[in-house]
N, C-alpha and C positions, 0 to 999 in steps of 0.2 A: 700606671702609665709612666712611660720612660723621660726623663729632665728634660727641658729642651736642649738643643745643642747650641738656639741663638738666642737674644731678646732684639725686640725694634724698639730700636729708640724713636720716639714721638716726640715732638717739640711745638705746641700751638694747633693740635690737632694734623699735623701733618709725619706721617714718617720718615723719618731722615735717615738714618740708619740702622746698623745691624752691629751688635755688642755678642762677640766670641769670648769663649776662653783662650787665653794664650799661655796655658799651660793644662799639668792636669789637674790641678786644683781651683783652678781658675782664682788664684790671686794675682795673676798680671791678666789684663784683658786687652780686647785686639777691638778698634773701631774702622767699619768704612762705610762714605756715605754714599747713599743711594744714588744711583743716576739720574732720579727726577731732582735732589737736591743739589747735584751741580748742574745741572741745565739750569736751576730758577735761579740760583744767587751765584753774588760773583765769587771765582776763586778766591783761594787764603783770606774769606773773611771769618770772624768768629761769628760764627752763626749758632753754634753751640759753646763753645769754650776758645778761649782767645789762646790754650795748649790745642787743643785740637781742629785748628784753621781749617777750612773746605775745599779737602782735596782730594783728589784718586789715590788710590793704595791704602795699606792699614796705619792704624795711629795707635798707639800708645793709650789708651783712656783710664788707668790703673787709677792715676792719681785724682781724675776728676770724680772717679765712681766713689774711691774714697772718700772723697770730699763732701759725699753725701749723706754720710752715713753716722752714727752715734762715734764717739771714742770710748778706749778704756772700759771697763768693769759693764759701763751700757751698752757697748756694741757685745761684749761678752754675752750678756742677756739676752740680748737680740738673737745671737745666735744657738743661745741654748735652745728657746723657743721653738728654733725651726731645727733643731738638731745639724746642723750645721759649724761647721770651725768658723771663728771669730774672722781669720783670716781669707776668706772663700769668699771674693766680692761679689763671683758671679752670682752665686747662689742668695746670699745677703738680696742683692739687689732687684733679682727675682721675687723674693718673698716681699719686699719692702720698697719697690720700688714705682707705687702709683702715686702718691702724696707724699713729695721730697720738694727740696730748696729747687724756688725757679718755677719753670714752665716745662722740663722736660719728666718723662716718664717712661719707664722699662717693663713695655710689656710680653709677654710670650707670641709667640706667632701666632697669627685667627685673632686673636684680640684686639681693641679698640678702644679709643681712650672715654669713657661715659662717667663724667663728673655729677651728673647728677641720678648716678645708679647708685652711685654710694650710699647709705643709710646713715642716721643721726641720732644718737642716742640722747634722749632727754636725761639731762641731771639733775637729780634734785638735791637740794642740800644735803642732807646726811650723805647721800651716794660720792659728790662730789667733793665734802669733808673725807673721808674714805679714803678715796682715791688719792688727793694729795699725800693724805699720811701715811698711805704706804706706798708712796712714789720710791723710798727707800728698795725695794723688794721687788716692785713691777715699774720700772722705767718708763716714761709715757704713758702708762697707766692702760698697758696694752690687753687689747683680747684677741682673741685665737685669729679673728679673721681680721684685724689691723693692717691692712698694708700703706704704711707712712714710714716716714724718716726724718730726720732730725740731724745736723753734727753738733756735735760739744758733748761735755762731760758734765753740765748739770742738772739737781732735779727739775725736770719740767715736765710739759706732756701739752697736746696739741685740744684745741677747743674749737669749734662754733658756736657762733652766736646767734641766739636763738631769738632776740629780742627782749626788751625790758628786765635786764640784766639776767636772762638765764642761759643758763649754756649747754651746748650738746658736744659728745664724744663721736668724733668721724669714724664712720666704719667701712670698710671693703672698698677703702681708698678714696671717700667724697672728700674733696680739699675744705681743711680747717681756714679759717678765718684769724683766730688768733694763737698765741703762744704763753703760754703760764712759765714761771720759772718760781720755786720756793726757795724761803728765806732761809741763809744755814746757819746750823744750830749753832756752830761756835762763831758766826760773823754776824751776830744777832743787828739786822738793822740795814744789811746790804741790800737788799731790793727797795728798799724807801730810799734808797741811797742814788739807786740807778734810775730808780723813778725820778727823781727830782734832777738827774744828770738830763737824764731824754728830755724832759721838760725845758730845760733852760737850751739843750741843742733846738727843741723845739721852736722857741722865742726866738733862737737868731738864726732862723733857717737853715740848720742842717741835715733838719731831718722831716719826716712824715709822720712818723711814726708817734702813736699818742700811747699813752701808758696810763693804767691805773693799778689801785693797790686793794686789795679785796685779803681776808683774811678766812682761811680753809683750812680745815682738820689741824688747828692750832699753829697753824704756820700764819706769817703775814705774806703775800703772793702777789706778787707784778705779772701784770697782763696785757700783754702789748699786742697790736695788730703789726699783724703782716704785710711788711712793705709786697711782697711778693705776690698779691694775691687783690684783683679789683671787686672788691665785694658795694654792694647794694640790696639794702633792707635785708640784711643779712645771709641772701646770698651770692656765691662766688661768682662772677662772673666772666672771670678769663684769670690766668695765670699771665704773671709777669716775669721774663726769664731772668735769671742773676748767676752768677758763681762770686764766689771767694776768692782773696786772689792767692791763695794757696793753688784752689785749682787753675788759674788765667797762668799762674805759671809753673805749672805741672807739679809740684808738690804734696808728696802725701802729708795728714795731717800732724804727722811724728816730725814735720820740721814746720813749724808754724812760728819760733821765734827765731829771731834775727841772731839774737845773741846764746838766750839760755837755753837749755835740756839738750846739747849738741849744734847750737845753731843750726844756719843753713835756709832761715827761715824768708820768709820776699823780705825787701826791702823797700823803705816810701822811692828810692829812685827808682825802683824795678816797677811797681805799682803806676810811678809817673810816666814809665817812655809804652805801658800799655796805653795810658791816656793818650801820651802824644802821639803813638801809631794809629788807634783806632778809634780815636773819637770825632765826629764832626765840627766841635770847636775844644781843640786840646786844651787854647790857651783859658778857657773858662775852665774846664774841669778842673787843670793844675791848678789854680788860683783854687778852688774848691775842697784840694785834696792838701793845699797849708792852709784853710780854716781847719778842715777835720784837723790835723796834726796840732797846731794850734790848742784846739778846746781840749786834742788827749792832755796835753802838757797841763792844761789851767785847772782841768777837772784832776789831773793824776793819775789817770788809769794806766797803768803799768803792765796792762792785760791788754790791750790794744795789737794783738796777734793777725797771723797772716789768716785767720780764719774771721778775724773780726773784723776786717774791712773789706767790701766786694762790689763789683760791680757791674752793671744792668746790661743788660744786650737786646739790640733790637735792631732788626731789619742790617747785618753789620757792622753795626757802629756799637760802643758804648758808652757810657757816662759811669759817674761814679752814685755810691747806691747811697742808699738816706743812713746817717750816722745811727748806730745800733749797739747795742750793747755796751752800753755807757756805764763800766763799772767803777769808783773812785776809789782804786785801789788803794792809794795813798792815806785813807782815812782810817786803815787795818793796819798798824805796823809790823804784825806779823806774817803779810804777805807780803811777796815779794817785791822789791821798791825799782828794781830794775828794770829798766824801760825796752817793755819788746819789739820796738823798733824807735832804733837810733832815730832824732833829731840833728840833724847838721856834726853826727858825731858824737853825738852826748847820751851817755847811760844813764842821767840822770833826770827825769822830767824837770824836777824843780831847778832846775838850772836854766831850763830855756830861754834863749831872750829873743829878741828880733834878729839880734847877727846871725843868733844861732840857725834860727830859720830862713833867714835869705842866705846861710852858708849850703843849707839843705836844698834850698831853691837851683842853686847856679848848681848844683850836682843834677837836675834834673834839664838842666840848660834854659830855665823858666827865668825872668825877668825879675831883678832883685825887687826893683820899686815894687812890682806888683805884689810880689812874697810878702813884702810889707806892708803892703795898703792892706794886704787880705786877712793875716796878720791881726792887724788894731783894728782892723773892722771888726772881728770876731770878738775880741776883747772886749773893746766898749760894746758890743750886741748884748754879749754876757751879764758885763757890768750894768747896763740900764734894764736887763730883763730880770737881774735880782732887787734893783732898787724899784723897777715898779711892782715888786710884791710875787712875779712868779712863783716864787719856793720863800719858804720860811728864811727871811733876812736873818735872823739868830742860829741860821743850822750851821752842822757841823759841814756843809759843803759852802755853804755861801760863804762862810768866813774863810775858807777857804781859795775858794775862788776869785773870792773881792782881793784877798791878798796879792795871789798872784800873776791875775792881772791888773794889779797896780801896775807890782811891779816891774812887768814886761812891759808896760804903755809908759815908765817913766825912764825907764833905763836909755 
């Protein structure tokens, strides 16, 4: 049977549009939306991607389709699998595009989105010791009929939950529930690391997202639910839409820092005037997106990329997404200590103070007091959710932490 020539994009159960090739390899792609989809909502809203606003004619979607999909050496895999060039989004996104980031989904024409056609593989412990340890070799811990996706570049692989701590492997595109990521071998102690980050974002509401730590085929493994996804009694119940704001503003994932590997990557002011154009209360969000900024400096993650921050879309409007991927890079001296998105100008987290952040503020034309109220709120949140016992007061993050929001709350 011949490839298609389109796929339908579905978004909530509804078809929105139709994803071409725009070339012949189909590494640039062509979007346009349906005419039920601008009859029901209003023009240039993001209704899919805040790059690709709702309009007549074709768009651009290269960067957003990227943005759904594995990087590097994984996306390689990926496309070994389906015999496909790494490069071939269209194709990628055909084979792997019913269980991705978000609420949207890329099916073939005649098809229909059935989350609950998907099947559920019970795992049992040996199987799913197994599978983490050779997350090395099989990426996601994929089988032939997988169709899911993931972006980044680490080991991980996708799960449901099956109840009373056992887990299943999604198949034939039923949406997982959570996310595994293993611990690496030369950074022994990183996922307890990130565990204990989401934790304390957890304590001073920045996030949803709850994390536990489970240990699998000799690795220790962070397990975190998916902000994206409304499960009960462990199953899905609806898809929550989100992008990154690599894709909100049209960037493939090859520029996701601000500064290193070529810059070019978003910027918190670029990230903010999305707020302030498309959110129904911007001046909340902004105050929301100097706490996130805020907790990268205190926590150190230096990894704080344009794929690491993203946000939600609903009915037009967005807000910003629950803080995620909380890594304290700072506590590795052998990764990189440069900060991949500037602070009020500063390359260096440990530097941050409150000037710095209300200099970062008035770049987004956000209200200095408030930069700062939101600021030392965050701090002391931190600071009282380590002193009530959250995370281990002796760890190597909380003495950390405690340090350096001293010293931003003192300066």
């Amino acid at each position: 049977m011949a490839p298609p020539d389109h796929l339908v994009v579905w978004l909530h159960g509804d078809a929105i549009a139709d994803l071409t090739k725009a070339d012949a390899d189909g590494e640039r792609l062509t979007l346009r939306y349906h005419e039920s989809a601008l009859d029901r909502w209003p023009a240039n809203s993001p209704l899919l991607s805040c790059s690709l606003l709702l309009g007549s004619g074709r768009h651009d979607a290269s960067a957003f389709v990227d943005g759904l999909l594995p990087e590097g050496d994984v996306r390689r895999r990926f496309a070994e699998r389906k015999k496909v060039a790494s490069h071939q989004l269209f194709d990628l996104v055909r084979h792997y595009g019913r269980d991705i980031a978000g609420a949207v989904q890329f099916l073939e024409p005649g098809a229909a989105p059935q989350d609950d056609a998907g099947e559920v593989e019970p795992l049992d412990a040996p199987l799913l010791d197994e599978l983490v340890s050779d997350l090395d070799d099989n990426p996601f811990a994929m089988l032939d009929d997988s169709e899911l996706s993931l972006a980044g570049v680490q080991d991980k692989m996708l799960l449901v939950a099956l109840g009373d701590g056992r887990w299943g492997r999604p198949r034939h595109g039923r949406p997982s529930t959570h996310i595994l990521k293993r611990d690496h071998p030369l950074m022994r102690g990183i996922v307890a690391a990130e565990s204990d980050a989401l934790t304390l974002a957890r304590a001073s509401g920045l996030t949803t997202v709850a994390a536990r730590l489970e240990h699998h085929g000799g690795y220790d493994c962070i397990i975190v639910d998916r902000y994206d996804r409304v499960v009960e009694a462990g199953s899905v119940l609806g898809r929550i839409h989100q992008e990154d704001a690599c894709q909100a503003l049209g960037r493939p994932s090859t520029r996701k820092y601000e500064t290193r590997l070529g810059g070019g990557g978003p910027e918190l002011s670029e990230i903010a005037d999305l707020l302030d154009r498309h959110a129904a209360d911007p001046v909340r969000e902004l105050d929301r997106l100097v706490a996130t900024a805020t907790f990268t400096a205190l926590i150190g993650n230096a990894d704080a990329h344009g794929k690491n921050i993203s946000l939600l879309l609903e009915g037009g409007r967005v807000t910003l997404a629950p803080v995620y991927d909380t890594v304290p890079t700072v506590l590795w001296p052998n990764l990189n200590a440069t900060a991949a998105m500037t602070i009020g100008g500063l390359l260096s987290l440990d530097g941050v103070t409150l000037e710095s952040i209300e200099r970062e503020a008035a770049l987004w034309r956000h209200s200095k007091q408030r930069a700062r109220a939101a600021a030392t709120t965050c701090a002391e949140s931190v600071l009282d959710a380590i002193g009530q016992g959250v995370i281990d007061e002796q760890s190597r993050l909380a003495v950390h932490v405690r340090r350096r929001a001293q010293r931003l709350l003192s300066a």
